[in-house]
Structure formats: structure tokens, C-alpha cells
C-alpha atoms as a printed R data frame, in Angstrom:
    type eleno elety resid chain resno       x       y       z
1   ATOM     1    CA   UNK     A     1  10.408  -4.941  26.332
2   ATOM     2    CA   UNK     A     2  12.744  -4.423  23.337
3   ATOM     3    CA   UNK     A     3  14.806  -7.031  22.296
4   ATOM     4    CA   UNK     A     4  15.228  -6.650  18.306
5   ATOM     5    CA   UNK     A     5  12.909  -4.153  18.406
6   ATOM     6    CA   UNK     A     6  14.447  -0.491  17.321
7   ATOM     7    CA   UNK     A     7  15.441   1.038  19.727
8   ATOM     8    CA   UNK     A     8  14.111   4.913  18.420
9   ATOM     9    CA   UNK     A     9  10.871   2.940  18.492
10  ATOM    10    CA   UNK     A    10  11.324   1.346  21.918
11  ATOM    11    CA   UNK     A    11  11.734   4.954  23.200
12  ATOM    12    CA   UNK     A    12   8.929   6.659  21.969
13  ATOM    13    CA   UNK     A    13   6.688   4.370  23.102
14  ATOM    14    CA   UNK     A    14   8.769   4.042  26.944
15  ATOM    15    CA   UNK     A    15  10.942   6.396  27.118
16  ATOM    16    CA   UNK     A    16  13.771   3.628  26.791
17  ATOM    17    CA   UNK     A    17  14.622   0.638  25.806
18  ATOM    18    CA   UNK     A    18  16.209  -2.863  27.132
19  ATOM    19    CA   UNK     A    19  19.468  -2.046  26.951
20  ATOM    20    CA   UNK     A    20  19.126   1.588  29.004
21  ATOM    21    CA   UNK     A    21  17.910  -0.847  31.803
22  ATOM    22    CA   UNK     A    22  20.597  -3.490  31.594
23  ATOM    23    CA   UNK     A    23  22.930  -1.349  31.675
24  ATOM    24    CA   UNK     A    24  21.246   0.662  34.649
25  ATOM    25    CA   UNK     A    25  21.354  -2.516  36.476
26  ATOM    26    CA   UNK     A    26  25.058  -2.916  35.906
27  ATOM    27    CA   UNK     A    27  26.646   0.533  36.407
28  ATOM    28    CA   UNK     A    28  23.668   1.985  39.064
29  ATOM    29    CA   UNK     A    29  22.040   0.149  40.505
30  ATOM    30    CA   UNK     A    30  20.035   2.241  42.544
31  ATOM    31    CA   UNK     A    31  18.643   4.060  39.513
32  ATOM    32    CA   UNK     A    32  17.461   0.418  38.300
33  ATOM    33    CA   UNK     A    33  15.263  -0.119  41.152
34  ATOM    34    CA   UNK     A    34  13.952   3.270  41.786
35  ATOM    35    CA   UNK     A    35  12.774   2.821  37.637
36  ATOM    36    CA   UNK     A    36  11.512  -0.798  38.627
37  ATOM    37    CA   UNK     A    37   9.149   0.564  41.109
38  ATOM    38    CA   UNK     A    38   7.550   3.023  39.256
39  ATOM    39    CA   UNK     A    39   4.156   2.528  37.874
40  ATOM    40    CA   UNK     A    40   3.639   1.083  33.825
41  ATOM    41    CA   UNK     A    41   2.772   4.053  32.235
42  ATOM    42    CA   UNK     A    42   4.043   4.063  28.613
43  ATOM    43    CA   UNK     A    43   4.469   7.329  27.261
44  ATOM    44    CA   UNK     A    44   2.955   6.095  24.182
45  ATOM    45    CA   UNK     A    45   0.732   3.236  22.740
46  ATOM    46    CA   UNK     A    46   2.680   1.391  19.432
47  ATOM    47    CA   UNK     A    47   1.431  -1.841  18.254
48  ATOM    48    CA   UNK     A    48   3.527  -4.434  15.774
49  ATOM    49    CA   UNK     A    49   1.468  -5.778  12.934
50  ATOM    50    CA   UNK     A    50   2.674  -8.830  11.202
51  ATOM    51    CA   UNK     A    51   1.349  -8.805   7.423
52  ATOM    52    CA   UNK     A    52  -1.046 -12.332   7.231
53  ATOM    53    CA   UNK     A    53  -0.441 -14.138   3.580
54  ATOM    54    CA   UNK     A    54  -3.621 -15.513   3.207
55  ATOM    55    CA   UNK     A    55  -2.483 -18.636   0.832
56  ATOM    56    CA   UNK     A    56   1.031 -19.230  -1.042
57  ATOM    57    CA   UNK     A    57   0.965 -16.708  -3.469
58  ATOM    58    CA   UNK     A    58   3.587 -14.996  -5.809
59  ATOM    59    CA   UNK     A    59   3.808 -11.107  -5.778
60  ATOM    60    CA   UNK     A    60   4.264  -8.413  -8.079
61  ATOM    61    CA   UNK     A    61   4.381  -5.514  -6.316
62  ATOM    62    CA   UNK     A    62   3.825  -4.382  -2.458
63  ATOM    63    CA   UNK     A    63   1.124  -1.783  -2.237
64  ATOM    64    CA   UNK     A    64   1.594  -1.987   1.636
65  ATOM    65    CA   UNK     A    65   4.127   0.751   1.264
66  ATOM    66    CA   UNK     A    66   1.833   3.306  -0.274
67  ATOM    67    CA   UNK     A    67  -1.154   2.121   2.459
68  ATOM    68    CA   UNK     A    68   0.515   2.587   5.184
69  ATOM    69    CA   UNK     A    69   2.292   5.892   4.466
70  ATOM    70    CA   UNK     A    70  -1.298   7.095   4.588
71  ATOM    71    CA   UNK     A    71  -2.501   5.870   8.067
72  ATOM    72    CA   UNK     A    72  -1.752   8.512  11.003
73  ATOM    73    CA   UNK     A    73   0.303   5.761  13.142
74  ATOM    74    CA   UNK     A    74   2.694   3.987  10.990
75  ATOM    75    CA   UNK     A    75   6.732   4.897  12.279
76  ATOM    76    CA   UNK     A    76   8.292   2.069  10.113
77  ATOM    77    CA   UNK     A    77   7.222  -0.543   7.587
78  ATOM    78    CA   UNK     A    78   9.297  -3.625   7.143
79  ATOM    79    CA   UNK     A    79   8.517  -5.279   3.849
80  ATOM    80    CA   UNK     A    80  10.685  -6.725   1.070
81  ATOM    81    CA   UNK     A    81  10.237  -4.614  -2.260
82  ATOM    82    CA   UNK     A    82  13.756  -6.148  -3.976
83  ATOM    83    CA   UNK     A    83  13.778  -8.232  -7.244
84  ATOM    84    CA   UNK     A    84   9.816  -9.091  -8.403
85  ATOM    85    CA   UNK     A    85   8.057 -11.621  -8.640
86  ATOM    86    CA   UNK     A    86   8.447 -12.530  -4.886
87  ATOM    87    CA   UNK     A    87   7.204 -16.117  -3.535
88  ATOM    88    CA   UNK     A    88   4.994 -15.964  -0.377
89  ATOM    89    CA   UNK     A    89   3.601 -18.696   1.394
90  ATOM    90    CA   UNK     A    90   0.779 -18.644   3.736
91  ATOM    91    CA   UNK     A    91   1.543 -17.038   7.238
92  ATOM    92    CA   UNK     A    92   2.113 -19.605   9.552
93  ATOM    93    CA   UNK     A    93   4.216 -17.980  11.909
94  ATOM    94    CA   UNK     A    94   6.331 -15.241  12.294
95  ATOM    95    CA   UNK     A    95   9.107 -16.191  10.108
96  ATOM    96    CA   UNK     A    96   6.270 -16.735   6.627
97  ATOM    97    CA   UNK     A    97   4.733 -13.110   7.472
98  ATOM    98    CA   UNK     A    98   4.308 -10.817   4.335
99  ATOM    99    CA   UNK     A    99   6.018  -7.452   6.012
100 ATOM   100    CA   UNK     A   100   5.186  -5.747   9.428
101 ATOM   101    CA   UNK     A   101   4.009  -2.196  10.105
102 ATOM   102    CA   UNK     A   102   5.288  -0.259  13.402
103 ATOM   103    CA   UNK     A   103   2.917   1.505  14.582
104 ATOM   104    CA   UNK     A   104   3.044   4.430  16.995
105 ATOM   105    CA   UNK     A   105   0.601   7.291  18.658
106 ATOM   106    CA   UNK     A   106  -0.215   9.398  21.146
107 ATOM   107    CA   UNK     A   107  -4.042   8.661  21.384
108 ATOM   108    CA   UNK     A   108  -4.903   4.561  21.621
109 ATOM   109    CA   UNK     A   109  -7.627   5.058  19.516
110 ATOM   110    CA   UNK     A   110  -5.324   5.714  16.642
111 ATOM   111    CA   UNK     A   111  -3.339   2.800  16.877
112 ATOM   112    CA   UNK     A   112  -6.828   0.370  17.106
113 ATOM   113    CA   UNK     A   113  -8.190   2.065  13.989
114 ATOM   114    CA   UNK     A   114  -4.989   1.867  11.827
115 ATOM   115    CA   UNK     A   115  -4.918  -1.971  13.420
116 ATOM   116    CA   UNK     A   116  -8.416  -2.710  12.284
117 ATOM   117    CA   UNK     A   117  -7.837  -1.509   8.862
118 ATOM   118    CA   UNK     A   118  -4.998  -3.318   8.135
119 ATOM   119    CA   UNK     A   119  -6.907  -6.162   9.598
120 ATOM   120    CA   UNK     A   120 -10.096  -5.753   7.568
121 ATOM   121    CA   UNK     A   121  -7.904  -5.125   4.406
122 ATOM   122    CA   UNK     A   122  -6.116  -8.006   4.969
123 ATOM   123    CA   UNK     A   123  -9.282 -10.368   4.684
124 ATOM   124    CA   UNK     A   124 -11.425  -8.265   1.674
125 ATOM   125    CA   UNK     A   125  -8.550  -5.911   0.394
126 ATOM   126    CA   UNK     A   126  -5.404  -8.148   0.225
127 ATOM   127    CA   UNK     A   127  -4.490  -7.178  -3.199
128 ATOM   128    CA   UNK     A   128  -3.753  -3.690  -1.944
129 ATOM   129    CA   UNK     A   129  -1.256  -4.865   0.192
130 ATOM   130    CA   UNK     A   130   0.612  -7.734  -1.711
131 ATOM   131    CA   UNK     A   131  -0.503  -7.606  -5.572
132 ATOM   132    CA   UNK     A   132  -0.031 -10.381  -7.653
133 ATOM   133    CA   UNK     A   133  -0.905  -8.555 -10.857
134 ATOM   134    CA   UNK     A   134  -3.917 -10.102 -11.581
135 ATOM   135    CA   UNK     A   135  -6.443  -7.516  -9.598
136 ATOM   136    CA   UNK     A   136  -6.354  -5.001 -12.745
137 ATOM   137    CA   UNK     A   137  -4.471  -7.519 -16.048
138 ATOM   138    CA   UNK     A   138  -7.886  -8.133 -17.526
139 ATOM   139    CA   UNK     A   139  -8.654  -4.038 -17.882
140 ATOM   140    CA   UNK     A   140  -8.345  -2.310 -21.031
141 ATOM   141    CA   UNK     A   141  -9.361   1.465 -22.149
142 ATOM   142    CA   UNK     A   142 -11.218   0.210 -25.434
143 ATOM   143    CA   UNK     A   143 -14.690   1.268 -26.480
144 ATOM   144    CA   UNK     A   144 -15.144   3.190 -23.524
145 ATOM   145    CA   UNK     A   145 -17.828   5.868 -22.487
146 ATOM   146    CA   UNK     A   146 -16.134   9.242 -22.289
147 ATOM   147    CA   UNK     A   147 -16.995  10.747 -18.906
148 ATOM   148    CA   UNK     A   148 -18.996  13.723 -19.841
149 ATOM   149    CA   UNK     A   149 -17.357  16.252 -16.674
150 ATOM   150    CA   UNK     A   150 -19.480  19.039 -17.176
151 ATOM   151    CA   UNK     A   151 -22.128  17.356 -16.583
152 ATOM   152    CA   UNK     A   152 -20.698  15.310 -13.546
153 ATOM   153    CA   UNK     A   153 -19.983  18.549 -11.773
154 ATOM   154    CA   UNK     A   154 -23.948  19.775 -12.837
155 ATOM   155    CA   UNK     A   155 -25.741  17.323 -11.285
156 ATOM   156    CA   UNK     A   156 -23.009  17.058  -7.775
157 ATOM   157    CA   UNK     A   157 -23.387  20.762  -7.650
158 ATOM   158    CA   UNK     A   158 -19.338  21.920  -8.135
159 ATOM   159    CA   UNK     A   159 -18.472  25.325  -7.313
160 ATOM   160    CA   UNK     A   160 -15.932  27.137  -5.729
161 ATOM   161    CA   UNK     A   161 -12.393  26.598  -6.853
162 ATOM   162    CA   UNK     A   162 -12.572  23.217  -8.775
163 ATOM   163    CA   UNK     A   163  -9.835  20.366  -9.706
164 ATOM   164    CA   UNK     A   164 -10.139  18.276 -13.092
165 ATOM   165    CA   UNK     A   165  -7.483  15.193 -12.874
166 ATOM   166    CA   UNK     A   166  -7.418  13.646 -15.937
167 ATOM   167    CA   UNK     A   167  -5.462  12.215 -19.134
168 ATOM   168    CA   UNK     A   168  -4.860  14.649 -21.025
169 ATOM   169    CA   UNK     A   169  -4.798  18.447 -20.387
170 ATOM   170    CA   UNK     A   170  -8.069  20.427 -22.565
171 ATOM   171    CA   UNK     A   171  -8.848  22.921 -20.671
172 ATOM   172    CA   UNK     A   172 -12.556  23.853 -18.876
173 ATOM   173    CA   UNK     A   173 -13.420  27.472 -18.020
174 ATOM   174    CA   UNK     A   174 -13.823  27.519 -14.638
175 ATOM   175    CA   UNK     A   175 -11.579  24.358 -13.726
176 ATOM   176    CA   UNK     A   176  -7.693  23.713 -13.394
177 ATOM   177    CA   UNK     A   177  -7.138  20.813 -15.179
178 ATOM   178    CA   UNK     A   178  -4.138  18.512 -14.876
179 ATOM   179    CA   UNK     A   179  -2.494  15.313 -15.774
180 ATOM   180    CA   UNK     A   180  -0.543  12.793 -13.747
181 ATOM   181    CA   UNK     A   181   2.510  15.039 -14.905
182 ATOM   182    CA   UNK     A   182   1.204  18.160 -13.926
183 ATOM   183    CA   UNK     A   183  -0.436  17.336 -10.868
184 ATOM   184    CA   UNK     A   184   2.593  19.011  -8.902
185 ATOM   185    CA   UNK     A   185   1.057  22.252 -10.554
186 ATOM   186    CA   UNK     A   186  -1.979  22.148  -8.357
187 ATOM   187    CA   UNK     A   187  -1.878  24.389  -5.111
188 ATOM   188    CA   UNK     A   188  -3.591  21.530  -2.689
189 ATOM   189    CA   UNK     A   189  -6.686  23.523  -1.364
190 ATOM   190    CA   UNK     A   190  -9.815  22.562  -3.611
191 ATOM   191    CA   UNK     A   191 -13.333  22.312  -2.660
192 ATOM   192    CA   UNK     A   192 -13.726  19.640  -5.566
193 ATOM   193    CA   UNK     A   193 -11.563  17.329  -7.349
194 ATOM   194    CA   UNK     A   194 -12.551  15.189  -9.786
195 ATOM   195    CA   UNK     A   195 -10.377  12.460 -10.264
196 ATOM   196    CA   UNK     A   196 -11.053  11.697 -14.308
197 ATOM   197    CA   UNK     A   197  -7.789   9.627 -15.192
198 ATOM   198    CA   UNK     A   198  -8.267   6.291 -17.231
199 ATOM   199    CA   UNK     A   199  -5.874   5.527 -19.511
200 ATOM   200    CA   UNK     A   200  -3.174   6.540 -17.239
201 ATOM   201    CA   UNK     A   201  -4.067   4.029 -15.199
202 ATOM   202    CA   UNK     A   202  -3.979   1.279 -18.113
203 ATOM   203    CA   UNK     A   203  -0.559  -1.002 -17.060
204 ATOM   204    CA   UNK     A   204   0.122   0.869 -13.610
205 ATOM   205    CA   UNK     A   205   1.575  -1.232 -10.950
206 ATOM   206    CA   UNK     A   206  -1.176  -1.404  -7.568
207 ATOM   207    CA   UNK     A   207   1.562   0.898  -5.920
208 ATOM   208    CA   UNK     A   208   1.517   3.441  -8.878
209 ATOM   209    CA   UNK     A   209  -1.894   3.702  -8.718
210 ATOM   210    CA   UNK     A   210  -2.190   4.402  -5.503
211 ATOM   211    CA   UNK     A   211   0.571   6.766  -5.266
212 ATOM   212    CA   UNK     A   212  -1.145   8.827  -7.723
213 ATOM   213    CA   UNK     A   213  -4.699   8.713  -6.531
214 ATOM   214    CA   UNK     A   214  -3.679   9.451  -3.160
215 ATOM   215    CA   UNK     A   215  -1.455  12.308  -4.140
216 ATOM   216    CA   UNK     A   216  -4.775  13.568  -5.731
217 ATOM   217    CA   UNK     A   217  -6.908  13.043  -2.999
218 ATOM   218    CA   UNK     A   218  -4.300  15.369  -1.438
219 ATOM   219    CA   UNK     A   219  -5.519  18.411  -3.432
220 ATOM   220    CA   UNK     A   220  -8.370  18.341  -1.634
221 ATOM   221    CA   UNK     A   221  -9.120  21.599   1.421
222 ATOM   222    CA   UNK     A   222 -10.641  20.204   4.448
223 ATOM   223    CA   UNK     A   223 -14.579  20.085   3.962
224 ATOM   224    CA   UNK     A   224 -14.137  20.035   0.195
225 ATOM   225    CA   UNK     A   225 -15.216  17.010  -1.583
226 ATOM   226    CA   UNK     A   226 -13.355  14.405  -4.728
227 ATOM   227    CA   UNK     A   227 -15.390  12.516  -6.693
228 ATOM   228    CA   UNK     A   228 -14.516   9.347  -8.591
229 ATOM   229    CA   UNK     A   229 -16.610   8.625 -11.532
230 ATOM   230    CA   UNK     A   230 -16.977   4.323 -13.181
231 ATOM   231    CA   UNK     A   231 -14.662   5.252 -15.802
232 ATOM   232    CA   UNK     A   232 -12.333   5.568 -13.619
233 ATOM   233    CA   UNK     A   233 -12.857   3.410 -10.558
234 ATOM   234    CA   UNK     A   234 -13.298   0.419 -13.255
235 ATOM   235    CA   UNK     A   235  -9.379   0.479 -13.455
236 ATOM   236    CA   UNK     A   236  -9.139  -0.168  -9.804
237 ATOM   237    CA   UNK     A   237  -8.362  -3.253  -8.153
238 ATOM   238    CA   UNK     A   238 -11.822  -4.062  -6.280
239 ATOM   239    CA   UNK     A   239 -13.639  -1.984  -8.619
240 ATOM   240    CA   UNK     A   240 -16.161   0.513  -6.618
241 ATOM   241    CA   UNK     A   241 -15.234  -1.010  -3.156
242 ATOM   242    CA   UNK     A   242 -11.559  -0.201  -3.916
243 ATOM   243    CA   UNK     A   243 -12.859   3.459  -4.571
244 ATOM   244    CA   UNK     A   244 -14.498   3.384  -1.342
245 ATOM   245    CA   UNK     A   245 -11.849   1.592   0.775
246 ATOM   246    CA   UNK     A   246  -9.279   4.254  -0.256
247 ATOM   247    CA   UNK     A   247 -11.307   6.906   0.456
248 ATOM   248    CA   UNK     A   248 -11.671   5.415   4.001
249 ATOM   249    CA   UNK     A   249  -8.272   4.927   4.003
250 ATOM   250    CA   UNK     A   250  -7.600   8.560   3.622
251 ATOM   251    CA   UNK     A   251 -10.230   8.881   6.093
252 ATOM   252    CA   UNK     A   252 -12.674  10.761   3.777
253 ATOM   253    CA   UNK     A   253 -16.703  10.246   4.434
254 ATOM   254    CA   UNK     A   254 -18.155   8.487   2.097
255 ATOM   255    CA   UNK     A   255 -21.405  10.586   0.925
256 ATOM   256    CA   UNK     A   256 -24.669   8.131   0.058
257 ATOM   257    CA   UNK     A   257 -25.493   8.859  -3.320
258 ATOM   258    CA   UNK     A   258 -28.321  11.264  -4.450
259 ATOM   259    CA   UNK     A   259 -30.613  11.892  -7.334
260 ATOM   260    CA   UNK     A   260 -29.346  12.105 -10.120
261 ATOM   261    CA   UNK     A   261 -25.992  10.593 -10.070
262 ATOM   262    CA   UNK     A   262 -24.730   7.951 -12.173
263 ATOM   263    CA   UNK     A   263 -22.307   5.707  -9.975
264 ATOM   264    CA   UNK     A   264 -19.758   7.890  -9.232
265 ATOM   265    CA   UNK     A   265 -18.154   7.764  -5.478
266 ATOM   266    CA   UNK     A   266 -17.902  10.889  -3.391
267 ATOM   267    CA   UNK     A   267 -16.398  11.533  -0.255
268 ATOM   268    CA   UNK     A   268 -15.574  14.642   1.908
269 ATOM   269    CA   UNK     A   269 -12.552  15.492   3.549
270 ATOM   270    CA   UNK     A   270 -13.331  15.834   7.265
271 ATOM   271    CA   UNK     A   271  -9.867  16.929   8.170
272 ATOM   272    CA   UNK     A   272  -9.253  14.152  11.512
């Protein structure tokens, strides 16, 4: 096991790689066989995922990046993010793959969970891995409903210490309220955010987007909740299932709705 595999990689996963063992056999050779006839036991389990292109396609952007920075066994992501637009074709073999994904952990489970998503996303969530800027082109912010937010946090019952993400910065009493610009400004440890932006959303690339949402989700304590109203989930690729889908991602539950609410998508942090 190694061959162009890296070899940091290769030793997390075995304890060594290929070349530790050729040259074992070469300069003791006694150490080589005593290490042959030990039982498998990797120290680790890891798992390669080749990116599937579902059709030739031509890219924008690579989302993949900002995906699998959030999953709890990626070590390394191999994917081309040079000049844009990028021609893909359909994955046919290795050699027409869209990117790969090492991925490494302690507990198996991990590594079959972080596997399955990628897998799922690949066949109902593609454009969040390789966007072709089509998922979001036909949005735009005009005659929209304002999101009435003191209301929204009425009727799902907000208390505690409470995060307002939106545009533009008026303030609440009660609420910290900040923009993509201040969002640095927020301390990370809320029992609710509210994720309110729209117009900042309005000609982000997929990766953008996701880099800020999930920086926002980030705000959120463990047990506390974030909740996504339409206005703003209508500027995401996939609409209400891409609400949903990155809260999964970020391995939030996702809370059935109750009476009284009026579309929005909640989802707790359960801190695994």
C-alpha cells in the first residue's frame, strides 16, 4: 500500500508507508519479515474518494473545497481551482475524475458517513461540489418580502443570548446584529442565530456562499439552535433542500417544523 499516495497520509493510516518497507527489505532484512508476519491492523481507517462528473460539464467554481473542510475526516483535497471556467467531462475513469478527497479517522464510522455524503451529494447535490453558475444566475433581490425578525424569533421562541446575521447592521434590543463584514465581531457561543442575509448573497460564487453561511453556522454553542428563514434560503443553490443539506453537512438536526412557522429551516447543534 502506498505507491503515489502521500506518504504523511500512508502513515497515519499504517504507521508507514511503501518505501519504509522496501527499504527494510534491502538494508534489514530481518526487520522486514518480523513486520511481514504481524497481523493487518491499520492504525487508522482512510478512504480515497474520487469526485464522479456526472455529464461533461464546464465549471465555475469548486465548492468541494468549502464541503469538505467541514466533514470530520477530510486530511487533503485534491481539486483544480486555477483559471475558471474549467471543462469536465463525465468520469469515466480515474484520469476524467472531478478532484479526490483523502480521508482519514480514528473511528470507521466517520470515514463511512463523510463517504456517504459525498456520495449522496454527488447524485442530488452536485452543484455544491462543481458549480457551473447556473444553480443561483436566475436570483435577484427585487420586490422582495422583508423578513419581519422579531417576529421570527416570537413564534420559534428565541431567548438567551441571540445572533441576527444580516445585510445591513440596525440594531435590535436584545440581539447582536452583524453583517458579512462584521461577523468576525461575534464571540461564537449563541443559543440562536438567525441567519437573515439576502442581498449579500446576490452574485456570490457557490464557494462564497458557503464560506459565509458556514462561518455563521459556527456562531452557534452546542445545543443552541440557527434558523434560516425563505428569504434567505431562496438564494441558495437547491433552494430549501440546500438549507437542509448544509445543515446536515455541519451535522446539525434538522427540527420538524411547528405551529406557527412560516417555512423557515431550523436545526440544532448537537455538538458530535
Amino acid at each position: 500500500m502506498g505507491c503515489t499516495q502521500p506518504d504523511e497520509y500512508m502513515d497515519l493510516i499504517y504507521g508507514q508507508h511503501e518505501t519504509d518497507s522496501t527499504l527494510d527489505s534491502l538494508l534489514d532484512p530481518q526487520k522486514f519479515m518480523r513486520e511481514a508476519a504481524k497481523p493487518y491492523r491499520p492504525l487508522r481507517k482512510g478512504a480515497l474518494k474520487f469526485i464522479m462528473v456526472p455529464k461533461d460539464m464546464e465549471a465555475e467554481d469548486t465548492p468541494l473545497w468549502q464541503i469538505a473542510k467541514q466533514l470530520r475526516s477530510t486530511y487533503k483535497i485534491s481539486a483544480d481551482t486555477g483559471s475558471v471556467p474549467k471543462q469536465y467531462v463525465k468520469t469515466r475513469d480515474l484520469e476524467s475524475a472531478g478532484g479526490s478527497i483523502y480521508l482519514v479517522h480514528d473511528d470507521e464510522s466517520v470515514v463511512n458517513s463523510d463517504l456517504e455524503l459525498l456520495e449522496s451529494m454527488e447524485q442530488r447535490y452536485f452543484q455544491l461540489l462543481l458549480n457551473d453558475g447556473m444553480s443561483r444566475k436566475w436570483f435577484t433581490d427585487e420586490n422582495e418580502t422583508e423578513t419581519d425578525f422579531a417576529d421570527l424569533m416570537k413564534r420559534n421562541g428565541c431567548c438567551g443570548s441571540i445572533l441576527l446575521a444580516k445585510d445591513t447592521d440596525e440594531r435590535m434590543e436584545g440581539v447582536q446584529t452583524v453583517t458579512p463584514d462584521t461577523l468576525s465581531d461575534a464571540h461564537g457561543s449563541f443559543d440562536y442565530v438567525i441567519i437573515g442575509y439576502r442581498n449579500s448573497l446576490v452574485g456570490l460564487s457557490e464557494s462564497k456562499l458557503l464560506e459565509l453561511v458556514f462561518a455563521t453556522m459556527d456562531q452557534v454553542r452546542e445545543g443552541g439552535s440557527v434558523i434560516i428563514p425563505p428569504e434567505t434560503y431562496k438564494h441558495f443553490s437547491y433552494g430549501r433542500e440546500g438549507a437542509e443539506e448544509l445543515l446536515y453537512i455541519k451535522r446539525f438536526a434538522i427540527e420538524a417544523p411547528k405551529q406557527g412557522m412560516k417555512g423557515e429551516v431550523v436545526g440544532t447543534n448537537i455538538g458530535r
